[in-house]
GUVEX-439049 format. One record per residue: residue number from 1; x, y, z of N, C-alpha, C in turn. Coordinates in Angstrom, 2 decimals, m for minus. Layout:
<atoms>
{NUM; {X; Y; Z}; {X; Y; Z}; {X; Y; Z}},
...
</atoms>
This chain:
<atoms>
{1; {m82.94; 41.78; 105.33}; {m82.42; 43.12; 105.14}; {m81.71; 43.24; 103.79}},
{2; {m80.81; 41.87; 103.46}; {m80.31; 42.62; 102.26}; {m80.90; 42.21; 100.51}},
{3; {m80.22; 41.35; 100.24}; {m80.84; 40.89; 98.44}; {m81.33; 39.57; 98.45}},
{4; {m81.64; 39.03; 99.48}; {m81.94; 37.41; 99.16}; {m83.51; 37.32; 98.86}},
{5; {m83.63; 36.45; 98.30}; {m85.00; 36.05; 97.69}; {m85.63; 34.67; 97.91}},
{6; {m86.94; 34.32; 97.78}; {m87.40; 33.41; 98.48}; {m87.67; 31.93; 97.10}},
{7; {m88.17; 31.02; 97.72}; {m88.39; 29.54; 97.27}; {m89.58; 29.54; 97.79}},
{8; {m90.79; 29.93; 97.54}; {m92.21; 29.35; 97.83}; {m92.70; 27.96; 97.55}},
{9; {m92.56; 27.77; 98.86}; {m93.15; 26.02; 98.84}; {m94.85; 26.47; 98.76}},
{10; {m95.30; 26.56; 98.13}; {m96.90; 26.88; 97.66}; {m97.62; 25.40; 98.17}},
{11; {m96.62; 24.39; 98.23}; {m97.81; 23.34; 98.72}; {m98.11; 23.04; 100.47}},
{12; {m97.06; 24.03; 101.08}; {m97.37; 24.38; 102.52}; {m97.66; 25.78; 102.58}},
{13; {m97.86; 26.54; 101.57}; {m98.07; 28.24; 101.63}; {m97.11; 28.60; 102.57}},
{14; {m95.35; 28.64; 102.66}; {m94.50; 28.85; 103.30}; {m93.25; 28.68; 102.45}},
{15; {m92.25; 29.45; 103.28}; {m91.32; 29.70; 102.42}; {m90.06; 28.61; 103.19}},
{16; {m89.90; 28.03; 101.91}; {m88.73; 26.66; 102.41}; {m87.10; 26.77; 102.64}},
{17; {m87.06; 27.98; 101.66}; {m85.49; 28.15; 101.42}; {m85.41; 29.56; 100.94}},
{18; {m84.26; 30.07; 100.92}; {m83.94; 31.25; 100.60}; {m82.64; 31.50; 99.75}},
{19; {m82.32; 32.09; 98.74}; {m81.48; 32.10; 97.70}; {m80.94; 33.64; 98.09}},
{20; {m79.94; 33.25; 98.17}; {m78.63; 34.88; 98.52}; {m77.77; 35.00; 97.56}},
{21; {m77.69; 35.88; 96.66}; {m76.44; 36.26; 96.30}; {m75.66; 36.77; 96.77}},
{22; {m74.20; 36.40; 96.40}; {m73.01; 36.90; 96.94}; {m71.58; 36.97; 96.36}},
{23; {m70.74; 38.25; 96.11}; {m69.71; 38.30; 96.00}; {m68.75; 37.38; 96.26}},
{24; {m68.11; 36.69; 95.04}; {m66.86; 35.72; 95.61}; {m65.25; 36.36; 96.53}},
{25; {m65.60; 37.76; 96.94}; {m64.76; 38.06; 97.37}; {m65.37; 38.19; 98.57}},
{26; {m66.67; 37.74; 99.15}; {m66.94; 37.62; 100.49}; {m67.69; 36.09; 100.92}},
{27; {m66.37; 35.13; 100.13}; {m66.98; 34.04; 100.66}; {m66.19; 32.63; 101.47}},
{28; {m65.03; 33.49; 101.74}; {m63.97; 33.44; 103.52}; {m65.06; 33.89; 104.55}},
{29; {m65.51; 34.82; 104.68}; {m66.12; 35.23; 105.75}; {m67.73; 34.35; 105.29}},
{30; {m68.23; 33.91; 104.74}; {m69.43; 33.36; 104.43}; {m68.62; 31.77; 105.46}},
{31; {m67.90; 31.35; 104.77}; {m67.67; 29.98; 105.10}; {m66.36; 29.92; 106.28}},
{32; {m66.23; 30.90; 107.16}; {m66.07; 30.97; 108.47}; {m66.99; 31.07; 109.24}},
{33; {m68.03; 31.94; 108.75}; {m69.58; 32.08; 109.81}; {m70.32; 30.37; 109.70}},
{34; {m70.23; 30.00; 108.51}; {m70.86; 29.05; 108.45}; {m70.11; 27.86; 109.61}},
{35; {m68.58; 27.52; 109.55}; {m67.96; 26.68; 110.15}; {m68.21; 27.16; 111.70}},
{36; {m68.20; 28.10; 112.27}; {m67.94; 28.94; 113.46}; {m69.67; 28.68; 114.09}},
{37; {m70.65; 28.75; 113.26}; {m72.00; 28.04; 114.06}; {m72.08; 26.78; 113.63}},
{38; {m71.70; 25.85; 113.03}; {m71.84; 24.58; 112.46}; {m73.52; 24.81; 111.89}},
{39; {m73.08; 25.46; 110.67}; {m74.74; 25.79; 109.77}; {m74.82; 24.90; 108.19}},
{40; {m73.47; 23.67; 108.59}; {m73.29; 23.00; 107.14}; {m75.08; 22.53; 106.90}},
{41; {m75.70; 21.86; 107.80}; {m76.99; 21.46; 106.75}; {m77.78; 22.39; 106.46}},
{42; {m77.66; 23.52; 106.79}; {m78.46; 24.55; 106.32}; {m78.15; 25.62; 105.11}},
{43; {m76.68; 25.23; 105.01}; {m76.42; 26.07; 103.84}; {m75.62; 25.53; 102.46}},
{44; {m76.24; 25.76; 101.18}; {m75.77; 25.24; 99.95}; {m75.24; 25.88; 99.21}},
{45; {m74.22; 25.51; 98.55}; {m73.13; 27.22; 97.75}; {m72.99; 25.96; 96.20}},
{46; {m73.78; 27.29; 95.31}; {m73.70; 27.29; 93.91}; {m72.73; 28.21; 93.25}},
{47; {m71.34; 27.68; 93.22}; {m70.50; 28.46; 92.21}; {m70.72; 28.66; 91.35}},
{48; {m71.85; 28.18; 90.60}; {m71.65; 28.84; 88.68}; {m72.76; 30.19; 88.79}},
{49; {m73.64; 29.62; 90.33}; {m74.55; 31.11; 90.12}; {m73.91; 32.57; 91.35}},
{50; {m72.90; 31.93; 92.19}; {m72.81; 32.93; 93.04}; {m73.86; 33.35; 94.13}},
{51; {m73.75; 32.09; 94.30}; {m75.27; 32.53; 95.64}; {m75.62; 31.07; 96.33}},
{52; {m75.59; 31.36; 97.40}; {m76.18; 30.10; 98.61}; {m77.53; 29.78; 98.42}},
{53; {m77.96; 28.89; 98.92}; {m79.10; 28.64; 99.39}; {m79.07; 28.46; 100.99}},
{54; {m80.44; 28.71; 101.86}; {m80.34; 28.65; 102.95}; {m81.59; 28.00; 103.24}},
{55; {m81.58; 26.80; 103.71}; {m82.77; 26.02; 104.03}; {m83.32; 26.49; 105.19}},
{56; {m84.80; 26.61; 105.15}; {m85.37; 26.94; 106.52}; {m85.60; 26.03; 107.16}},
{57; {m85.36; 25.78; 108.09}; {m85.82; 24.30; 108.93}; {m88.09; 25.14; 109.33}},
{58; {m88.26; 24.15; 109.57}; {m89.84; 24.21; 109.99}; {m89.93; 25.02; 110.86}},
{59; {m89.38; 25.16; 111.63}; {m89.46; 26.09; 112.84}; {m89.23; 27.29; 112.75}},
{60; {m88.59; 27.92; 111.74}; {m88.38; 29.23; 111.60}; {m89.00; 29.81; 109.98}},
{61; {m89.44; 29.01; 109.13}; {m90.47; 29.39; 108.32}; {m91.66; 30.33; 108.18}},
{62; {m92.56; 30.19; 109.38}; {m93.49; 31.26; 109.68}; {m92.56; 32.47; 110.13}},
{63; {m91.59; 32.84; 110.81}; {m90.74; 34.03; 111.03}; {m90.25; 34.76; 109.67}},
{64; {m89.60; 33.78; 109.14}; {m89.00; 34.21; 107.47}; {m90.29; 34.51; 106.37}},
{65; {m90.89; 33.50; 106.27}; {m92.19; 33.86; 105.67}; {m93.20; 35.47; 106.02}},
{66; {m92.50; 35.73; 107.33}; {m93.42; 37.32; 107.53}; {m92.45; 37.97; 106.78}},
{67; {m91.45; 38.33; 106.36}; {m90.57; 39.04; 105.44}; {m91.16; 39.41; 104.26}},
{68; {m91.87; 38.49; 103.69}; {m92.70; 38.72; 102.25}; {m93.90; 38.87; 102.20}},
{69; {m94.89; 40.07; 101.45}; {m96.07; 40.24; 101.28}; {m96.18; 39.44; 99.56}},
{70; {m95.92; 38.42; 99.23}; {m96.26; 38.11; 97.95}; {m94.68; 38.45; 97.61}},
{71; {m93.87; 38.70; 96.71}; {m92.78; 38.74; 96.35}; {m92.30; 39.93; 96.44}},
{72; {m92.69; 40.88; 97.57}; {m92.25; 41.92; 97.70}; {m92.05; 42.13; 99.32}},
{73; {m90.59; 42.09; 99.57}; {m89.74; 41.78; 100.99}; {m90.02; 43.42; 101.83}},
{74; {m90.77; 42.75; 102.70}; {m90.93; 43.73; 103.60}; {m89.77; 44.20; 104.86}},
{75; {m90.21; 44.97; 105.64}; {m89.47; 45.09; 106.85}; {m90.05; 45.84; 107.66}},
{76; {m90.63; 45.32; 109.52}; {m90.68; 46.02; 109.86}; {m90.27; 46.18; 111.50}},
{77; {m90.79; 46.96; 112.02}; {m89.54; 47.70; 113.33}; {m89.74; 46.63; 114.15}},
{78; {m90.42; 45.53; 114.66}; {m90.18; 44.49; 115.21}; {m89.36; 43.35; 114.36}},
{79; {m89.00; 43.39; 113.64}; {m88.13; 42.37; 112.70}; {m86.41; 42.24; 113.26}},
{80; {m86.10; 43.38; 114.18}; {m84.63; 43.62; 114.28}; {m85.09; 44.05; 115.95}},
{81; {m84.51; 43.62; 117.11}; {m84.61; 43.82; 118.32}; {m83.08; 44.77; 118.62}},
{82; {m83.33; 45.31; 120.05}; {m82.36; 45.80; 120.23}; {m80.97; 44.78; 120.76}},
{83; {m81.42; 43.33; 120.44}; {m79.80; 43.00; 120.86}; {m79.62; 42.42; 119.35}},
{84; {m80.11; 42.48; 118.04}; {m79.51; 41.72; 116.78}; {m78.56; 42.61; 116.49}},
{85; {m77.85; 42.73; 117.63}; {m76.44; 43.63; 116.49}; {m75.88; 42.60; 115.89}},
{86; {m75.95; 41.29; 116.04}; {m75.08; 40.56; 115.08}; {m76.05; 40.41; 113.83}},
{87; {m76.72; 40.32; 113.93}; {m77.43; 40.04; 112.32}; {m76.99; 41.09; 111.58}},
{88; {m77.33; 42.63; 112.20}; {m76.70; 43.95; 111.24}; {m74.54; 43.60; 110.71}},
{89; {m74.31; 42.96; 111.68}; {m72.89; 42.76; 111.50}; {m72.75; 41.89; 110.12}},
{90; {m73.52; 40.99; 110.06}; {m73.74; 39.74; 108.83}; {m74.06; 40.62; 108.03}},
{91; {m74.81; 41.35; 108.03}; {m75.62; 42.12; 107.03}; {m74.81; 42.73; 106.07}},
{92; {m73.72; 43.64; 106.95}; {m72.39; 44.40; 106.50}; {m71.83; 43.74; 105.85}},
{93; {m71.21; 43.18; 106.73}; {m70.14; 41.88; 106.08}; {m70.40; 41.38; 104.82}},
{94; {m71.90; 40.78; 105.07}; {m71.83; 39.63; 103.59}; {m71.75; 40.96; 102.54}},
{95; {m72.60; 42.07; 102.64}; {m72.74; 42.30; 101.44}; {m72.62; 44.13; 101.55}},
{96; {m71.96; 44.54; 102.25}; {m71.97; 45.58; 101.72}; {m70.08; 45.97; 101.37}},
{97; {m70.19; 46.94; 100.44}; {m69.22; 47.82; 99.84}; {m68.54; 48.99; 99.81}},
{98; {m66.75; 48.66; 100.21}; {m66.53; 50.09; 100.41}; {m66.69; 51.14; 99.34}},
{99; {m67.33; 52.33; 99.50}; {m67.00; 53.51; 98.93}; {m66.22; 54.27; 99.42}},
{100; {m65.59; 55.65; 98.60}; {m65.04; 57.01; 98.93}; {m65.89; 57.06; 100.48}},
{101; {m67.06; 57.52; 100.12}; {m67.54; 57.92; 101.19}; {m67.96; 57.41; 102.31}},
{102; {m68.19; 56.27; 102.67}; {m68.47; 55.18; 103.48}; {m68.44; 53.78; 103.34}},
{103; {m69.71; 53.03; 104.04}; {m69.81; 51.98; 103.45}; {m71.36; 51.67; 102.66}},
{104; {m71.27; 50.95; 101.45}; {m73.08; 50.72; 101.16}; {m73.40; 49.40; 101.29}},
{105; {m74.09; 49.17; 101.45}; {m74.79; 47.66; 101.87}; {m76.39; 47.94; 100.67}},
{106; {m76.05; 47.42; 100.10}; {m77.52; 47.14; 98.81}; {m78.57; 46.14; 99.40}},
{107; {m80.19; 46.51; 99.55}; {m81.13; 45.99; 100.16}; {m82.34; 45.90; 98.65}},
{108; {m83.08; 45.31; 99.15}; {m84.38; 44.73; 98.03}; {m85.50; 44.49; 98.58}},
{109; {m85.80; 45.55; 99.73}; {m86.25; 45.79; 100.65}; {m87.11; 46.67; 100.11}},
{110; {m88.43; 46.73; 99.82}; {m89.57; 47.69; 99.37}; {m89.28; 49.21; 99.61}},
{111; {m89.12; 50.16; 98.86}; {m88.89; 51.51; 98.99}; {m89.88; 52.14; 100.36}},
{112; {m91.00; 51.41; 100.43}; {m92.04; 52.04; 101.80}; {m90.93; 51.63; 102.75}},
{113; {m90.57; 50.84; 102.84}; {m90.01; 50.02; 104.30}; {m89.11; 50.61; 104.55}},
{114; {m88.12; 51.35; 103.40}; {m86.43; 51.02; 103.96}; {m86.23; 51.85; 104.84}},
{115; {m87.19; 53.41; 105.20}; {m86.81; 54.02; 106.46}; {m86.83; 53.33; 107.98}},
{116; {m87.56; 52.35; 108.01}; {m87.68; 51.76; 108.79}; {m86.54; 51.15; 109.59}},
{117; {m86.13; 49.99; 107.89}; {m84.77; 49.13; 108.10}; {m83.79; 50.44; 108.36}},
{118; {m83.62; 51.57; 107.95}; {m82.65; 52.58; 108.09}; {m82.16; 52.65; 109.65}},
{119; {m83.78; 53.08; 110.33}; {m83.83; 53.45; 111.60}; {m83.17; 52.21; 112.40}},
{120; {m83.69; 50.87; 112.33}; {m83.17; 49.73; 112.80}; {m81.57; 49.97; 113.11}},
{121; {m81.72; 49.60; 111.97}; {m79.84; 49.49; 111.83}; {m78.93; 50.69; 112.42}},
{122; {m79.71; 51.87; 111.96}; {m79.03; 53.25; 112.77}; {m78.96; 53.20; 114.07}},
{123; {m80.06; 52.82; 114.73}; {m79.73; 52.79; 116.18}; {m79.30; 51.36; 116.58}},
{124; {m79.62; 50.44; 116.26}; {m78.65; 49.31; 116.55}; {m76.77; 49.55; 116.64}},
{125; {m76.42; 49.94; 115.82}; {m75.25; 50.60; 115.62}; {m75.11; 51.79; 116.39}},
{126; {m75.76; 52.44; 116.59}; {m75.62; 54.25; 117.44}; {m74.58; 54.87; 116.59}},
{127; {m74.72; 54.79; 115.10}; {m74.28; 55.13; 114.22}; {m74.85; 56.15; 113.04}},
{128; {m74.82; 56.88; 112.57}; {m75.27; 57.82; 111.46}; {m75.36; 56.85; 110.39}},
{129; {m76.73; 56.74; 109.73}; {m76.64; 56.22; 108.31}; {m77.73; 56.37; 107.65}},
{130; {m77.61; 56.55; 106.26}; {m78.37; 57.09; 105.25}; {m78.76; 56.23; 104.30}},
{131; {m79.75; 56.65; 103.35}; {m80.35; 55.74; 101.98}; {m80.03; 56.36; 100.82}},
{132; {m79.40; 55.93; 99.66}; {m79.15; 55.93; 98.78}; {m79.09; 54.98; 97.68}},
{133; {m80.00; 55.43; 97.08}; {m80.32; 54.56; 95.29}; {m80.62; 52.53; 96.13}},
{134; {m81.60; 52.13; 97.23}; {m81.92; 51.22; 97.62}; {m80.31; 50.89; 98.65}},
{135; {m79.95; 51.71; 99.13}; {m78.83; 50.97; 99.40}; {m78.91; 51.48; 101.15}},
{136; {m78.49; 50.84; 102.39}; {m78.19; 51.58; 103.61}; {m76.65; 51.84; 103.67}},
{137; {m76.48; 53.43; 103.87}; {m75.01; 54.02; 104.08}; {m74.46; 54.31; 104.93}},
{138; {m73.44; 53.71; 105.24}; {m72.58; 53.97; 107.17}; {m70.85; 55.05; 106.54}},
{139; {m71.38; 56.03; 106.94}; {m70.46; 57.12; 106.70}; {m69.18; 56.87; 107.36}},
{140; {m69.20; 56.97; 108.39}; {m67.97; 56.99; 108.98}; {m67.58; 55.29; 109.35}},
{141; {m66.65; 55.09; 108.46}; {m66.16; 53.46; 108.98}; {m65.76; 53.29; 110.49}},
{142; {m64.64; 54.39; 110.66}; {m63.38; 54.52; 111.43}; {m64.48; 53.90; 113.09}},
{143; {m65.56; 54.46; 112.90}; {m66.74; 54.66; 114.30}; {m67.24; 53.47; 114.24}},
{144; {m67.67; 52.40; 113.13}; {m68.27; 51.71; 113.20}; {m67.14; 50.55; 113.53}},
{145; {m66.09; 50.28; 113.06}; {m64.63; 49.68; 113.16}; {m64.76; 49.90; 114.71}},
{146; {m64.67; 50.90; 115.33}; {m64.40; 50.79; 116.81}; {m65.18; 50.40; 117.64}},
{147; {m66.55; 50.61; 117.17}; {m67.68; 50.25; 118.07}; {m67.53; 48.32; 117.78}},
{148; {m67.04; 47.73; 116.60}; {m67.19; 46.63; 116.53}; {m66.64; 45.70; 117.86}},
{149; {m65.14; 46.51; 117.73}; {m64.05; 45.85; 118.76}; {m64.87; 44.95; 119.82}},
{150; {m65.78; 46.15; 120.78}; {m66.53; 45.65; 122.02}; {m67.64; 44.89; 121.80}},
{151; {m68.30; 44.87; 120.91}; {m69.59; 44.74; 120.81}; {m70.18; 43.26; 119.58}},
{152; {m68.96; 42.93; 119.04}; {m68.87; 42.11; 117.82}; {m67.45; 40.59; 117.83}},
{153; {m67.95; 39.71; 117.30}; {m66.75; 38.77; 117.50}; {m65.69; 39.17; 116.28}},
{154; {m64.75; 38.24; 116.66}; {m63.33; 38.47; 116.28}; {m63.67; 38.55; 114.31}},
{155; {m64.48; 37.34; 114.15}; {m64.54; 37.38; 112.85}; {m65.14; 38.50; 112.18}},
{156; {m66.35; 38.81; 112.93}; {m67.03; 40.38; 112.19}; {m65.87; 41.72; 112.40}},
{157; {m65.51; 41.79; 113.52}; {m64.39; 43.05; 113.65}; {m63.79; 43.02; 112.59}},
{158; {m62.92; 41.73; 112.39}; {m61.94; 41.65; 110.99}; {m62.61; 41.92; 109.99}},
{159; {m63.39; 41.63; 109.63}; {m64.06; 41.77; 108.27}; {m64.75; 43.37; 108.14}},
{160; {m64.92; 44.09; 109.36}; {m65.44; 45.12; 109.10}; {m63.93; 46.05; 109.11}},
{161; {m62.75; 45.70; 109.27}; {m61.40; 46.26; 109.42}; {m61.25; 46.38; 107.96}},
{162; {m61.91; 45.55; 106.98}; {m61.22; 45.30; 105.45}; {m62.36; 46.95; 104.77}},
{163; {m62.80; 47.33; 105.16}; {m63.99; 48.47; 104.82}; {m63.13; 49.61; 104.94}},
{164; {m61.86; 49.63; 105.98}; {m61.21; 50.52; 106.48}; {m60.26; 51.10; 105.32}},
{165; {m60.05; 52.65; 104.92}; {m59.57; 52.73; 104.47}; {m58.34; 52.68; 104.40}},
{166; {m56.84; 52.92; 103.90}; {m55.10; 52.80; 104.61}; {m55.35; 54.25; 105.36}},
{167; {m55.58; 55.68; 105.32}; {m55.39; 56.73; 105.96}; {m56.20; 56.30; 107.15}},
{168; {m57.16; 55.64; 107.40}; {m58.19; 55.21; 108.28}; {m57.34; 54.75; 109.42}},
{169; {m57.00; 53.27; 108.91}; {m56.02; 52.04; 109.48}; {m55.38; 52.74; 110.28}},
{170; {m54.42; 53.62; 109.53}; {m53.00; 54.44; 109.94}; {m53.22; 55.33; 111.54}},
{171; {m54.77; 55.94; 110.92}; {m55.16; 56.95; 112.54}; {m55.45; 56.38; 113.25}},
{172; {m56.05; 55.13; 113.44}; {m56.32; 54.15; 114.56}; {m55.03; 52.71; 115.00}},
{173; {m53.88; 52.70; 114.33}; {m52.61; 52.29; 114.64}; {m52.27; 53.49; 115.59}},
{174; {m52.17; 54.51; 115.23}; {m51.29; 56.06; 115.71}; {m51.77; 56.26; 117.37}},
{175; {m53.29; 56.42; 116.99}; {m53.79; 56.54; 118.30}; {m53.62; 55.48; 118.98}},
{176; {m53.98; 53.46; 119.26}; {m53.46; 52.69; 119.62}; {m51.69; 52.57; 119.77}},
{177; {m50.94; 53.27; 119.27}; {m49.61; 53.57; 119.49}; {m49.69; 54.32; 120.87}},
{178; {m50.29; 55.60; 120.71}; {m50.03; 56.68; 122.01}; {m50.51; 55.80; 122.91}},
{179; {m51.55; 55.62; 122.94}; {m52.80; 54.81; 124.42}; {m51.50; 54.04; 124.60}},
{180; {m50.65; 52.39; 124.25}; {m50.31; 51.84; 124.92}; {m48.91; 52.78; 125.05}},
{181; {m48.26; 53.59; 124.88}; {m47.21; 54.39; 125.49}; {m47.11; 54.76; 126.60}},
{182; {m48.44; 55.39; 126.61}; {m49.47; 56.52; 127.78}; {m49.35; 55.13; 129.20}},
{183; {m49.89; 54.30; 128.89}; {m50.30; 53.18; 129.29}; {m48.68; 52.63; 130.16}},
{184; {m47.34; 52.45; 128.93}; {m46.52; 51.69; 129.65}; {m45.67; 52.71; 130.46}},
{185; {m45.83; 54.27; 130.33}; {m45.27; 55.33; 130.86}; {m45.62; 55.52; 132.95}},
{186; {m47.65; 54.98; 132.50}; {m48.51; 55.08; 133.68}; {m47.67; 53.90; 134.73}},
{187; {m47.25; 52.83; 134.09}; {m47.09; 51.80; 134.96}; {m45.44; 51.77; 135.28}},
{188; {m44.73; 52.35; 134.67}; {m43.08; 52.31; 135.19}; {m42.90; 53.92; 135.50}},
{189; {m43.39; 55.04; 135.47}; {m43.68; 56.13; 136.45}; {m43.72; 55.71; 137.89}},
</atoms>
């Protein structure tokens, strides 16, 4: 789904490894996910280039390898099931960016495809989101922040909390203020 690019092992016609770039300001949450599945032999971090490598083990090669028609990363509506909400959570996380207006997550994902990946991710989320200049856009944080709570582990919630704006934060403290009031009023009534 998002900017990573492939390593063609041409002498198995399969793809061996995969090269991600990534923001050094999202690479706490890179190397918590990594510690939190124990994915050390699978993943290699190049500081001078800013980007992992991710070894494919054999077994999941032909899966990753359907991603690419030749060097141009496809996507399509069987690629994302209805329970990968965590992959869309990674997705966020590693690499997308707050804006004014939402959040963007930048893809390299063939312009035919990205309605596709759009639709995926939109209803995976049961969230509103849009395309702009290659990028998928989640408008309303505050919705996606809450839907995380239930539906996402501790580490993705947090990391999707940092997207939040301070006026954001503040209305969902305020309202979590009333609820447990409401709450300690219900039980000593």
């Amino acid at each position: 789904m998002s900017v990573a690019y492939p390593n063609h092992d041409y002498t198995r016609t399969r793809i061996s490894c995969l090269y991600v770039p990534y923001s050094p300001d999202k690479s706490s949450y890179i190397k918590s996910y990594i510690k939190q599945h124990e994915l050390y032999n699978f993943v290699v971090f190049n500081n001078a280039t800013d980007e992992f490598k991710i070894r494919i083990p054999d077994w999941l090669s032909t899966y990753v390898s359907n991603w690419f028609v030749g060097k141009e990363k496809i996507f399509k509506r069987n690629f994302i099931k209805d329970n990968d909400y965590q992959a869309i959570m990674i997705f966020i996380n590693l690499f997308g960016h707050r804006q004014i207006e939402g959040i963007a997550i930048p893809t390299s994902v063939s312009p035919r495809y990205l309605f596709t990946l759009l639709f995926s991710v939109s209803h995976n989320l049961k969230i509103k989101t849009m395309i702009s200049n290659k990028q998928i856009k989640i408008l309303d944080r505050k919705e996606l922040f809450l839907n995380t709570l239930s539906r996402a582990t501790t580490l993705d919630s947090s990391h999707i909390a940092n997207f939040l704006l301070k006026k954001e934060k503040q209305i969902i403290q305020e309202s979590l203020d009333k609820l447990a009031k409401r709450q300690r009023s219900g039980i000593y009534a």
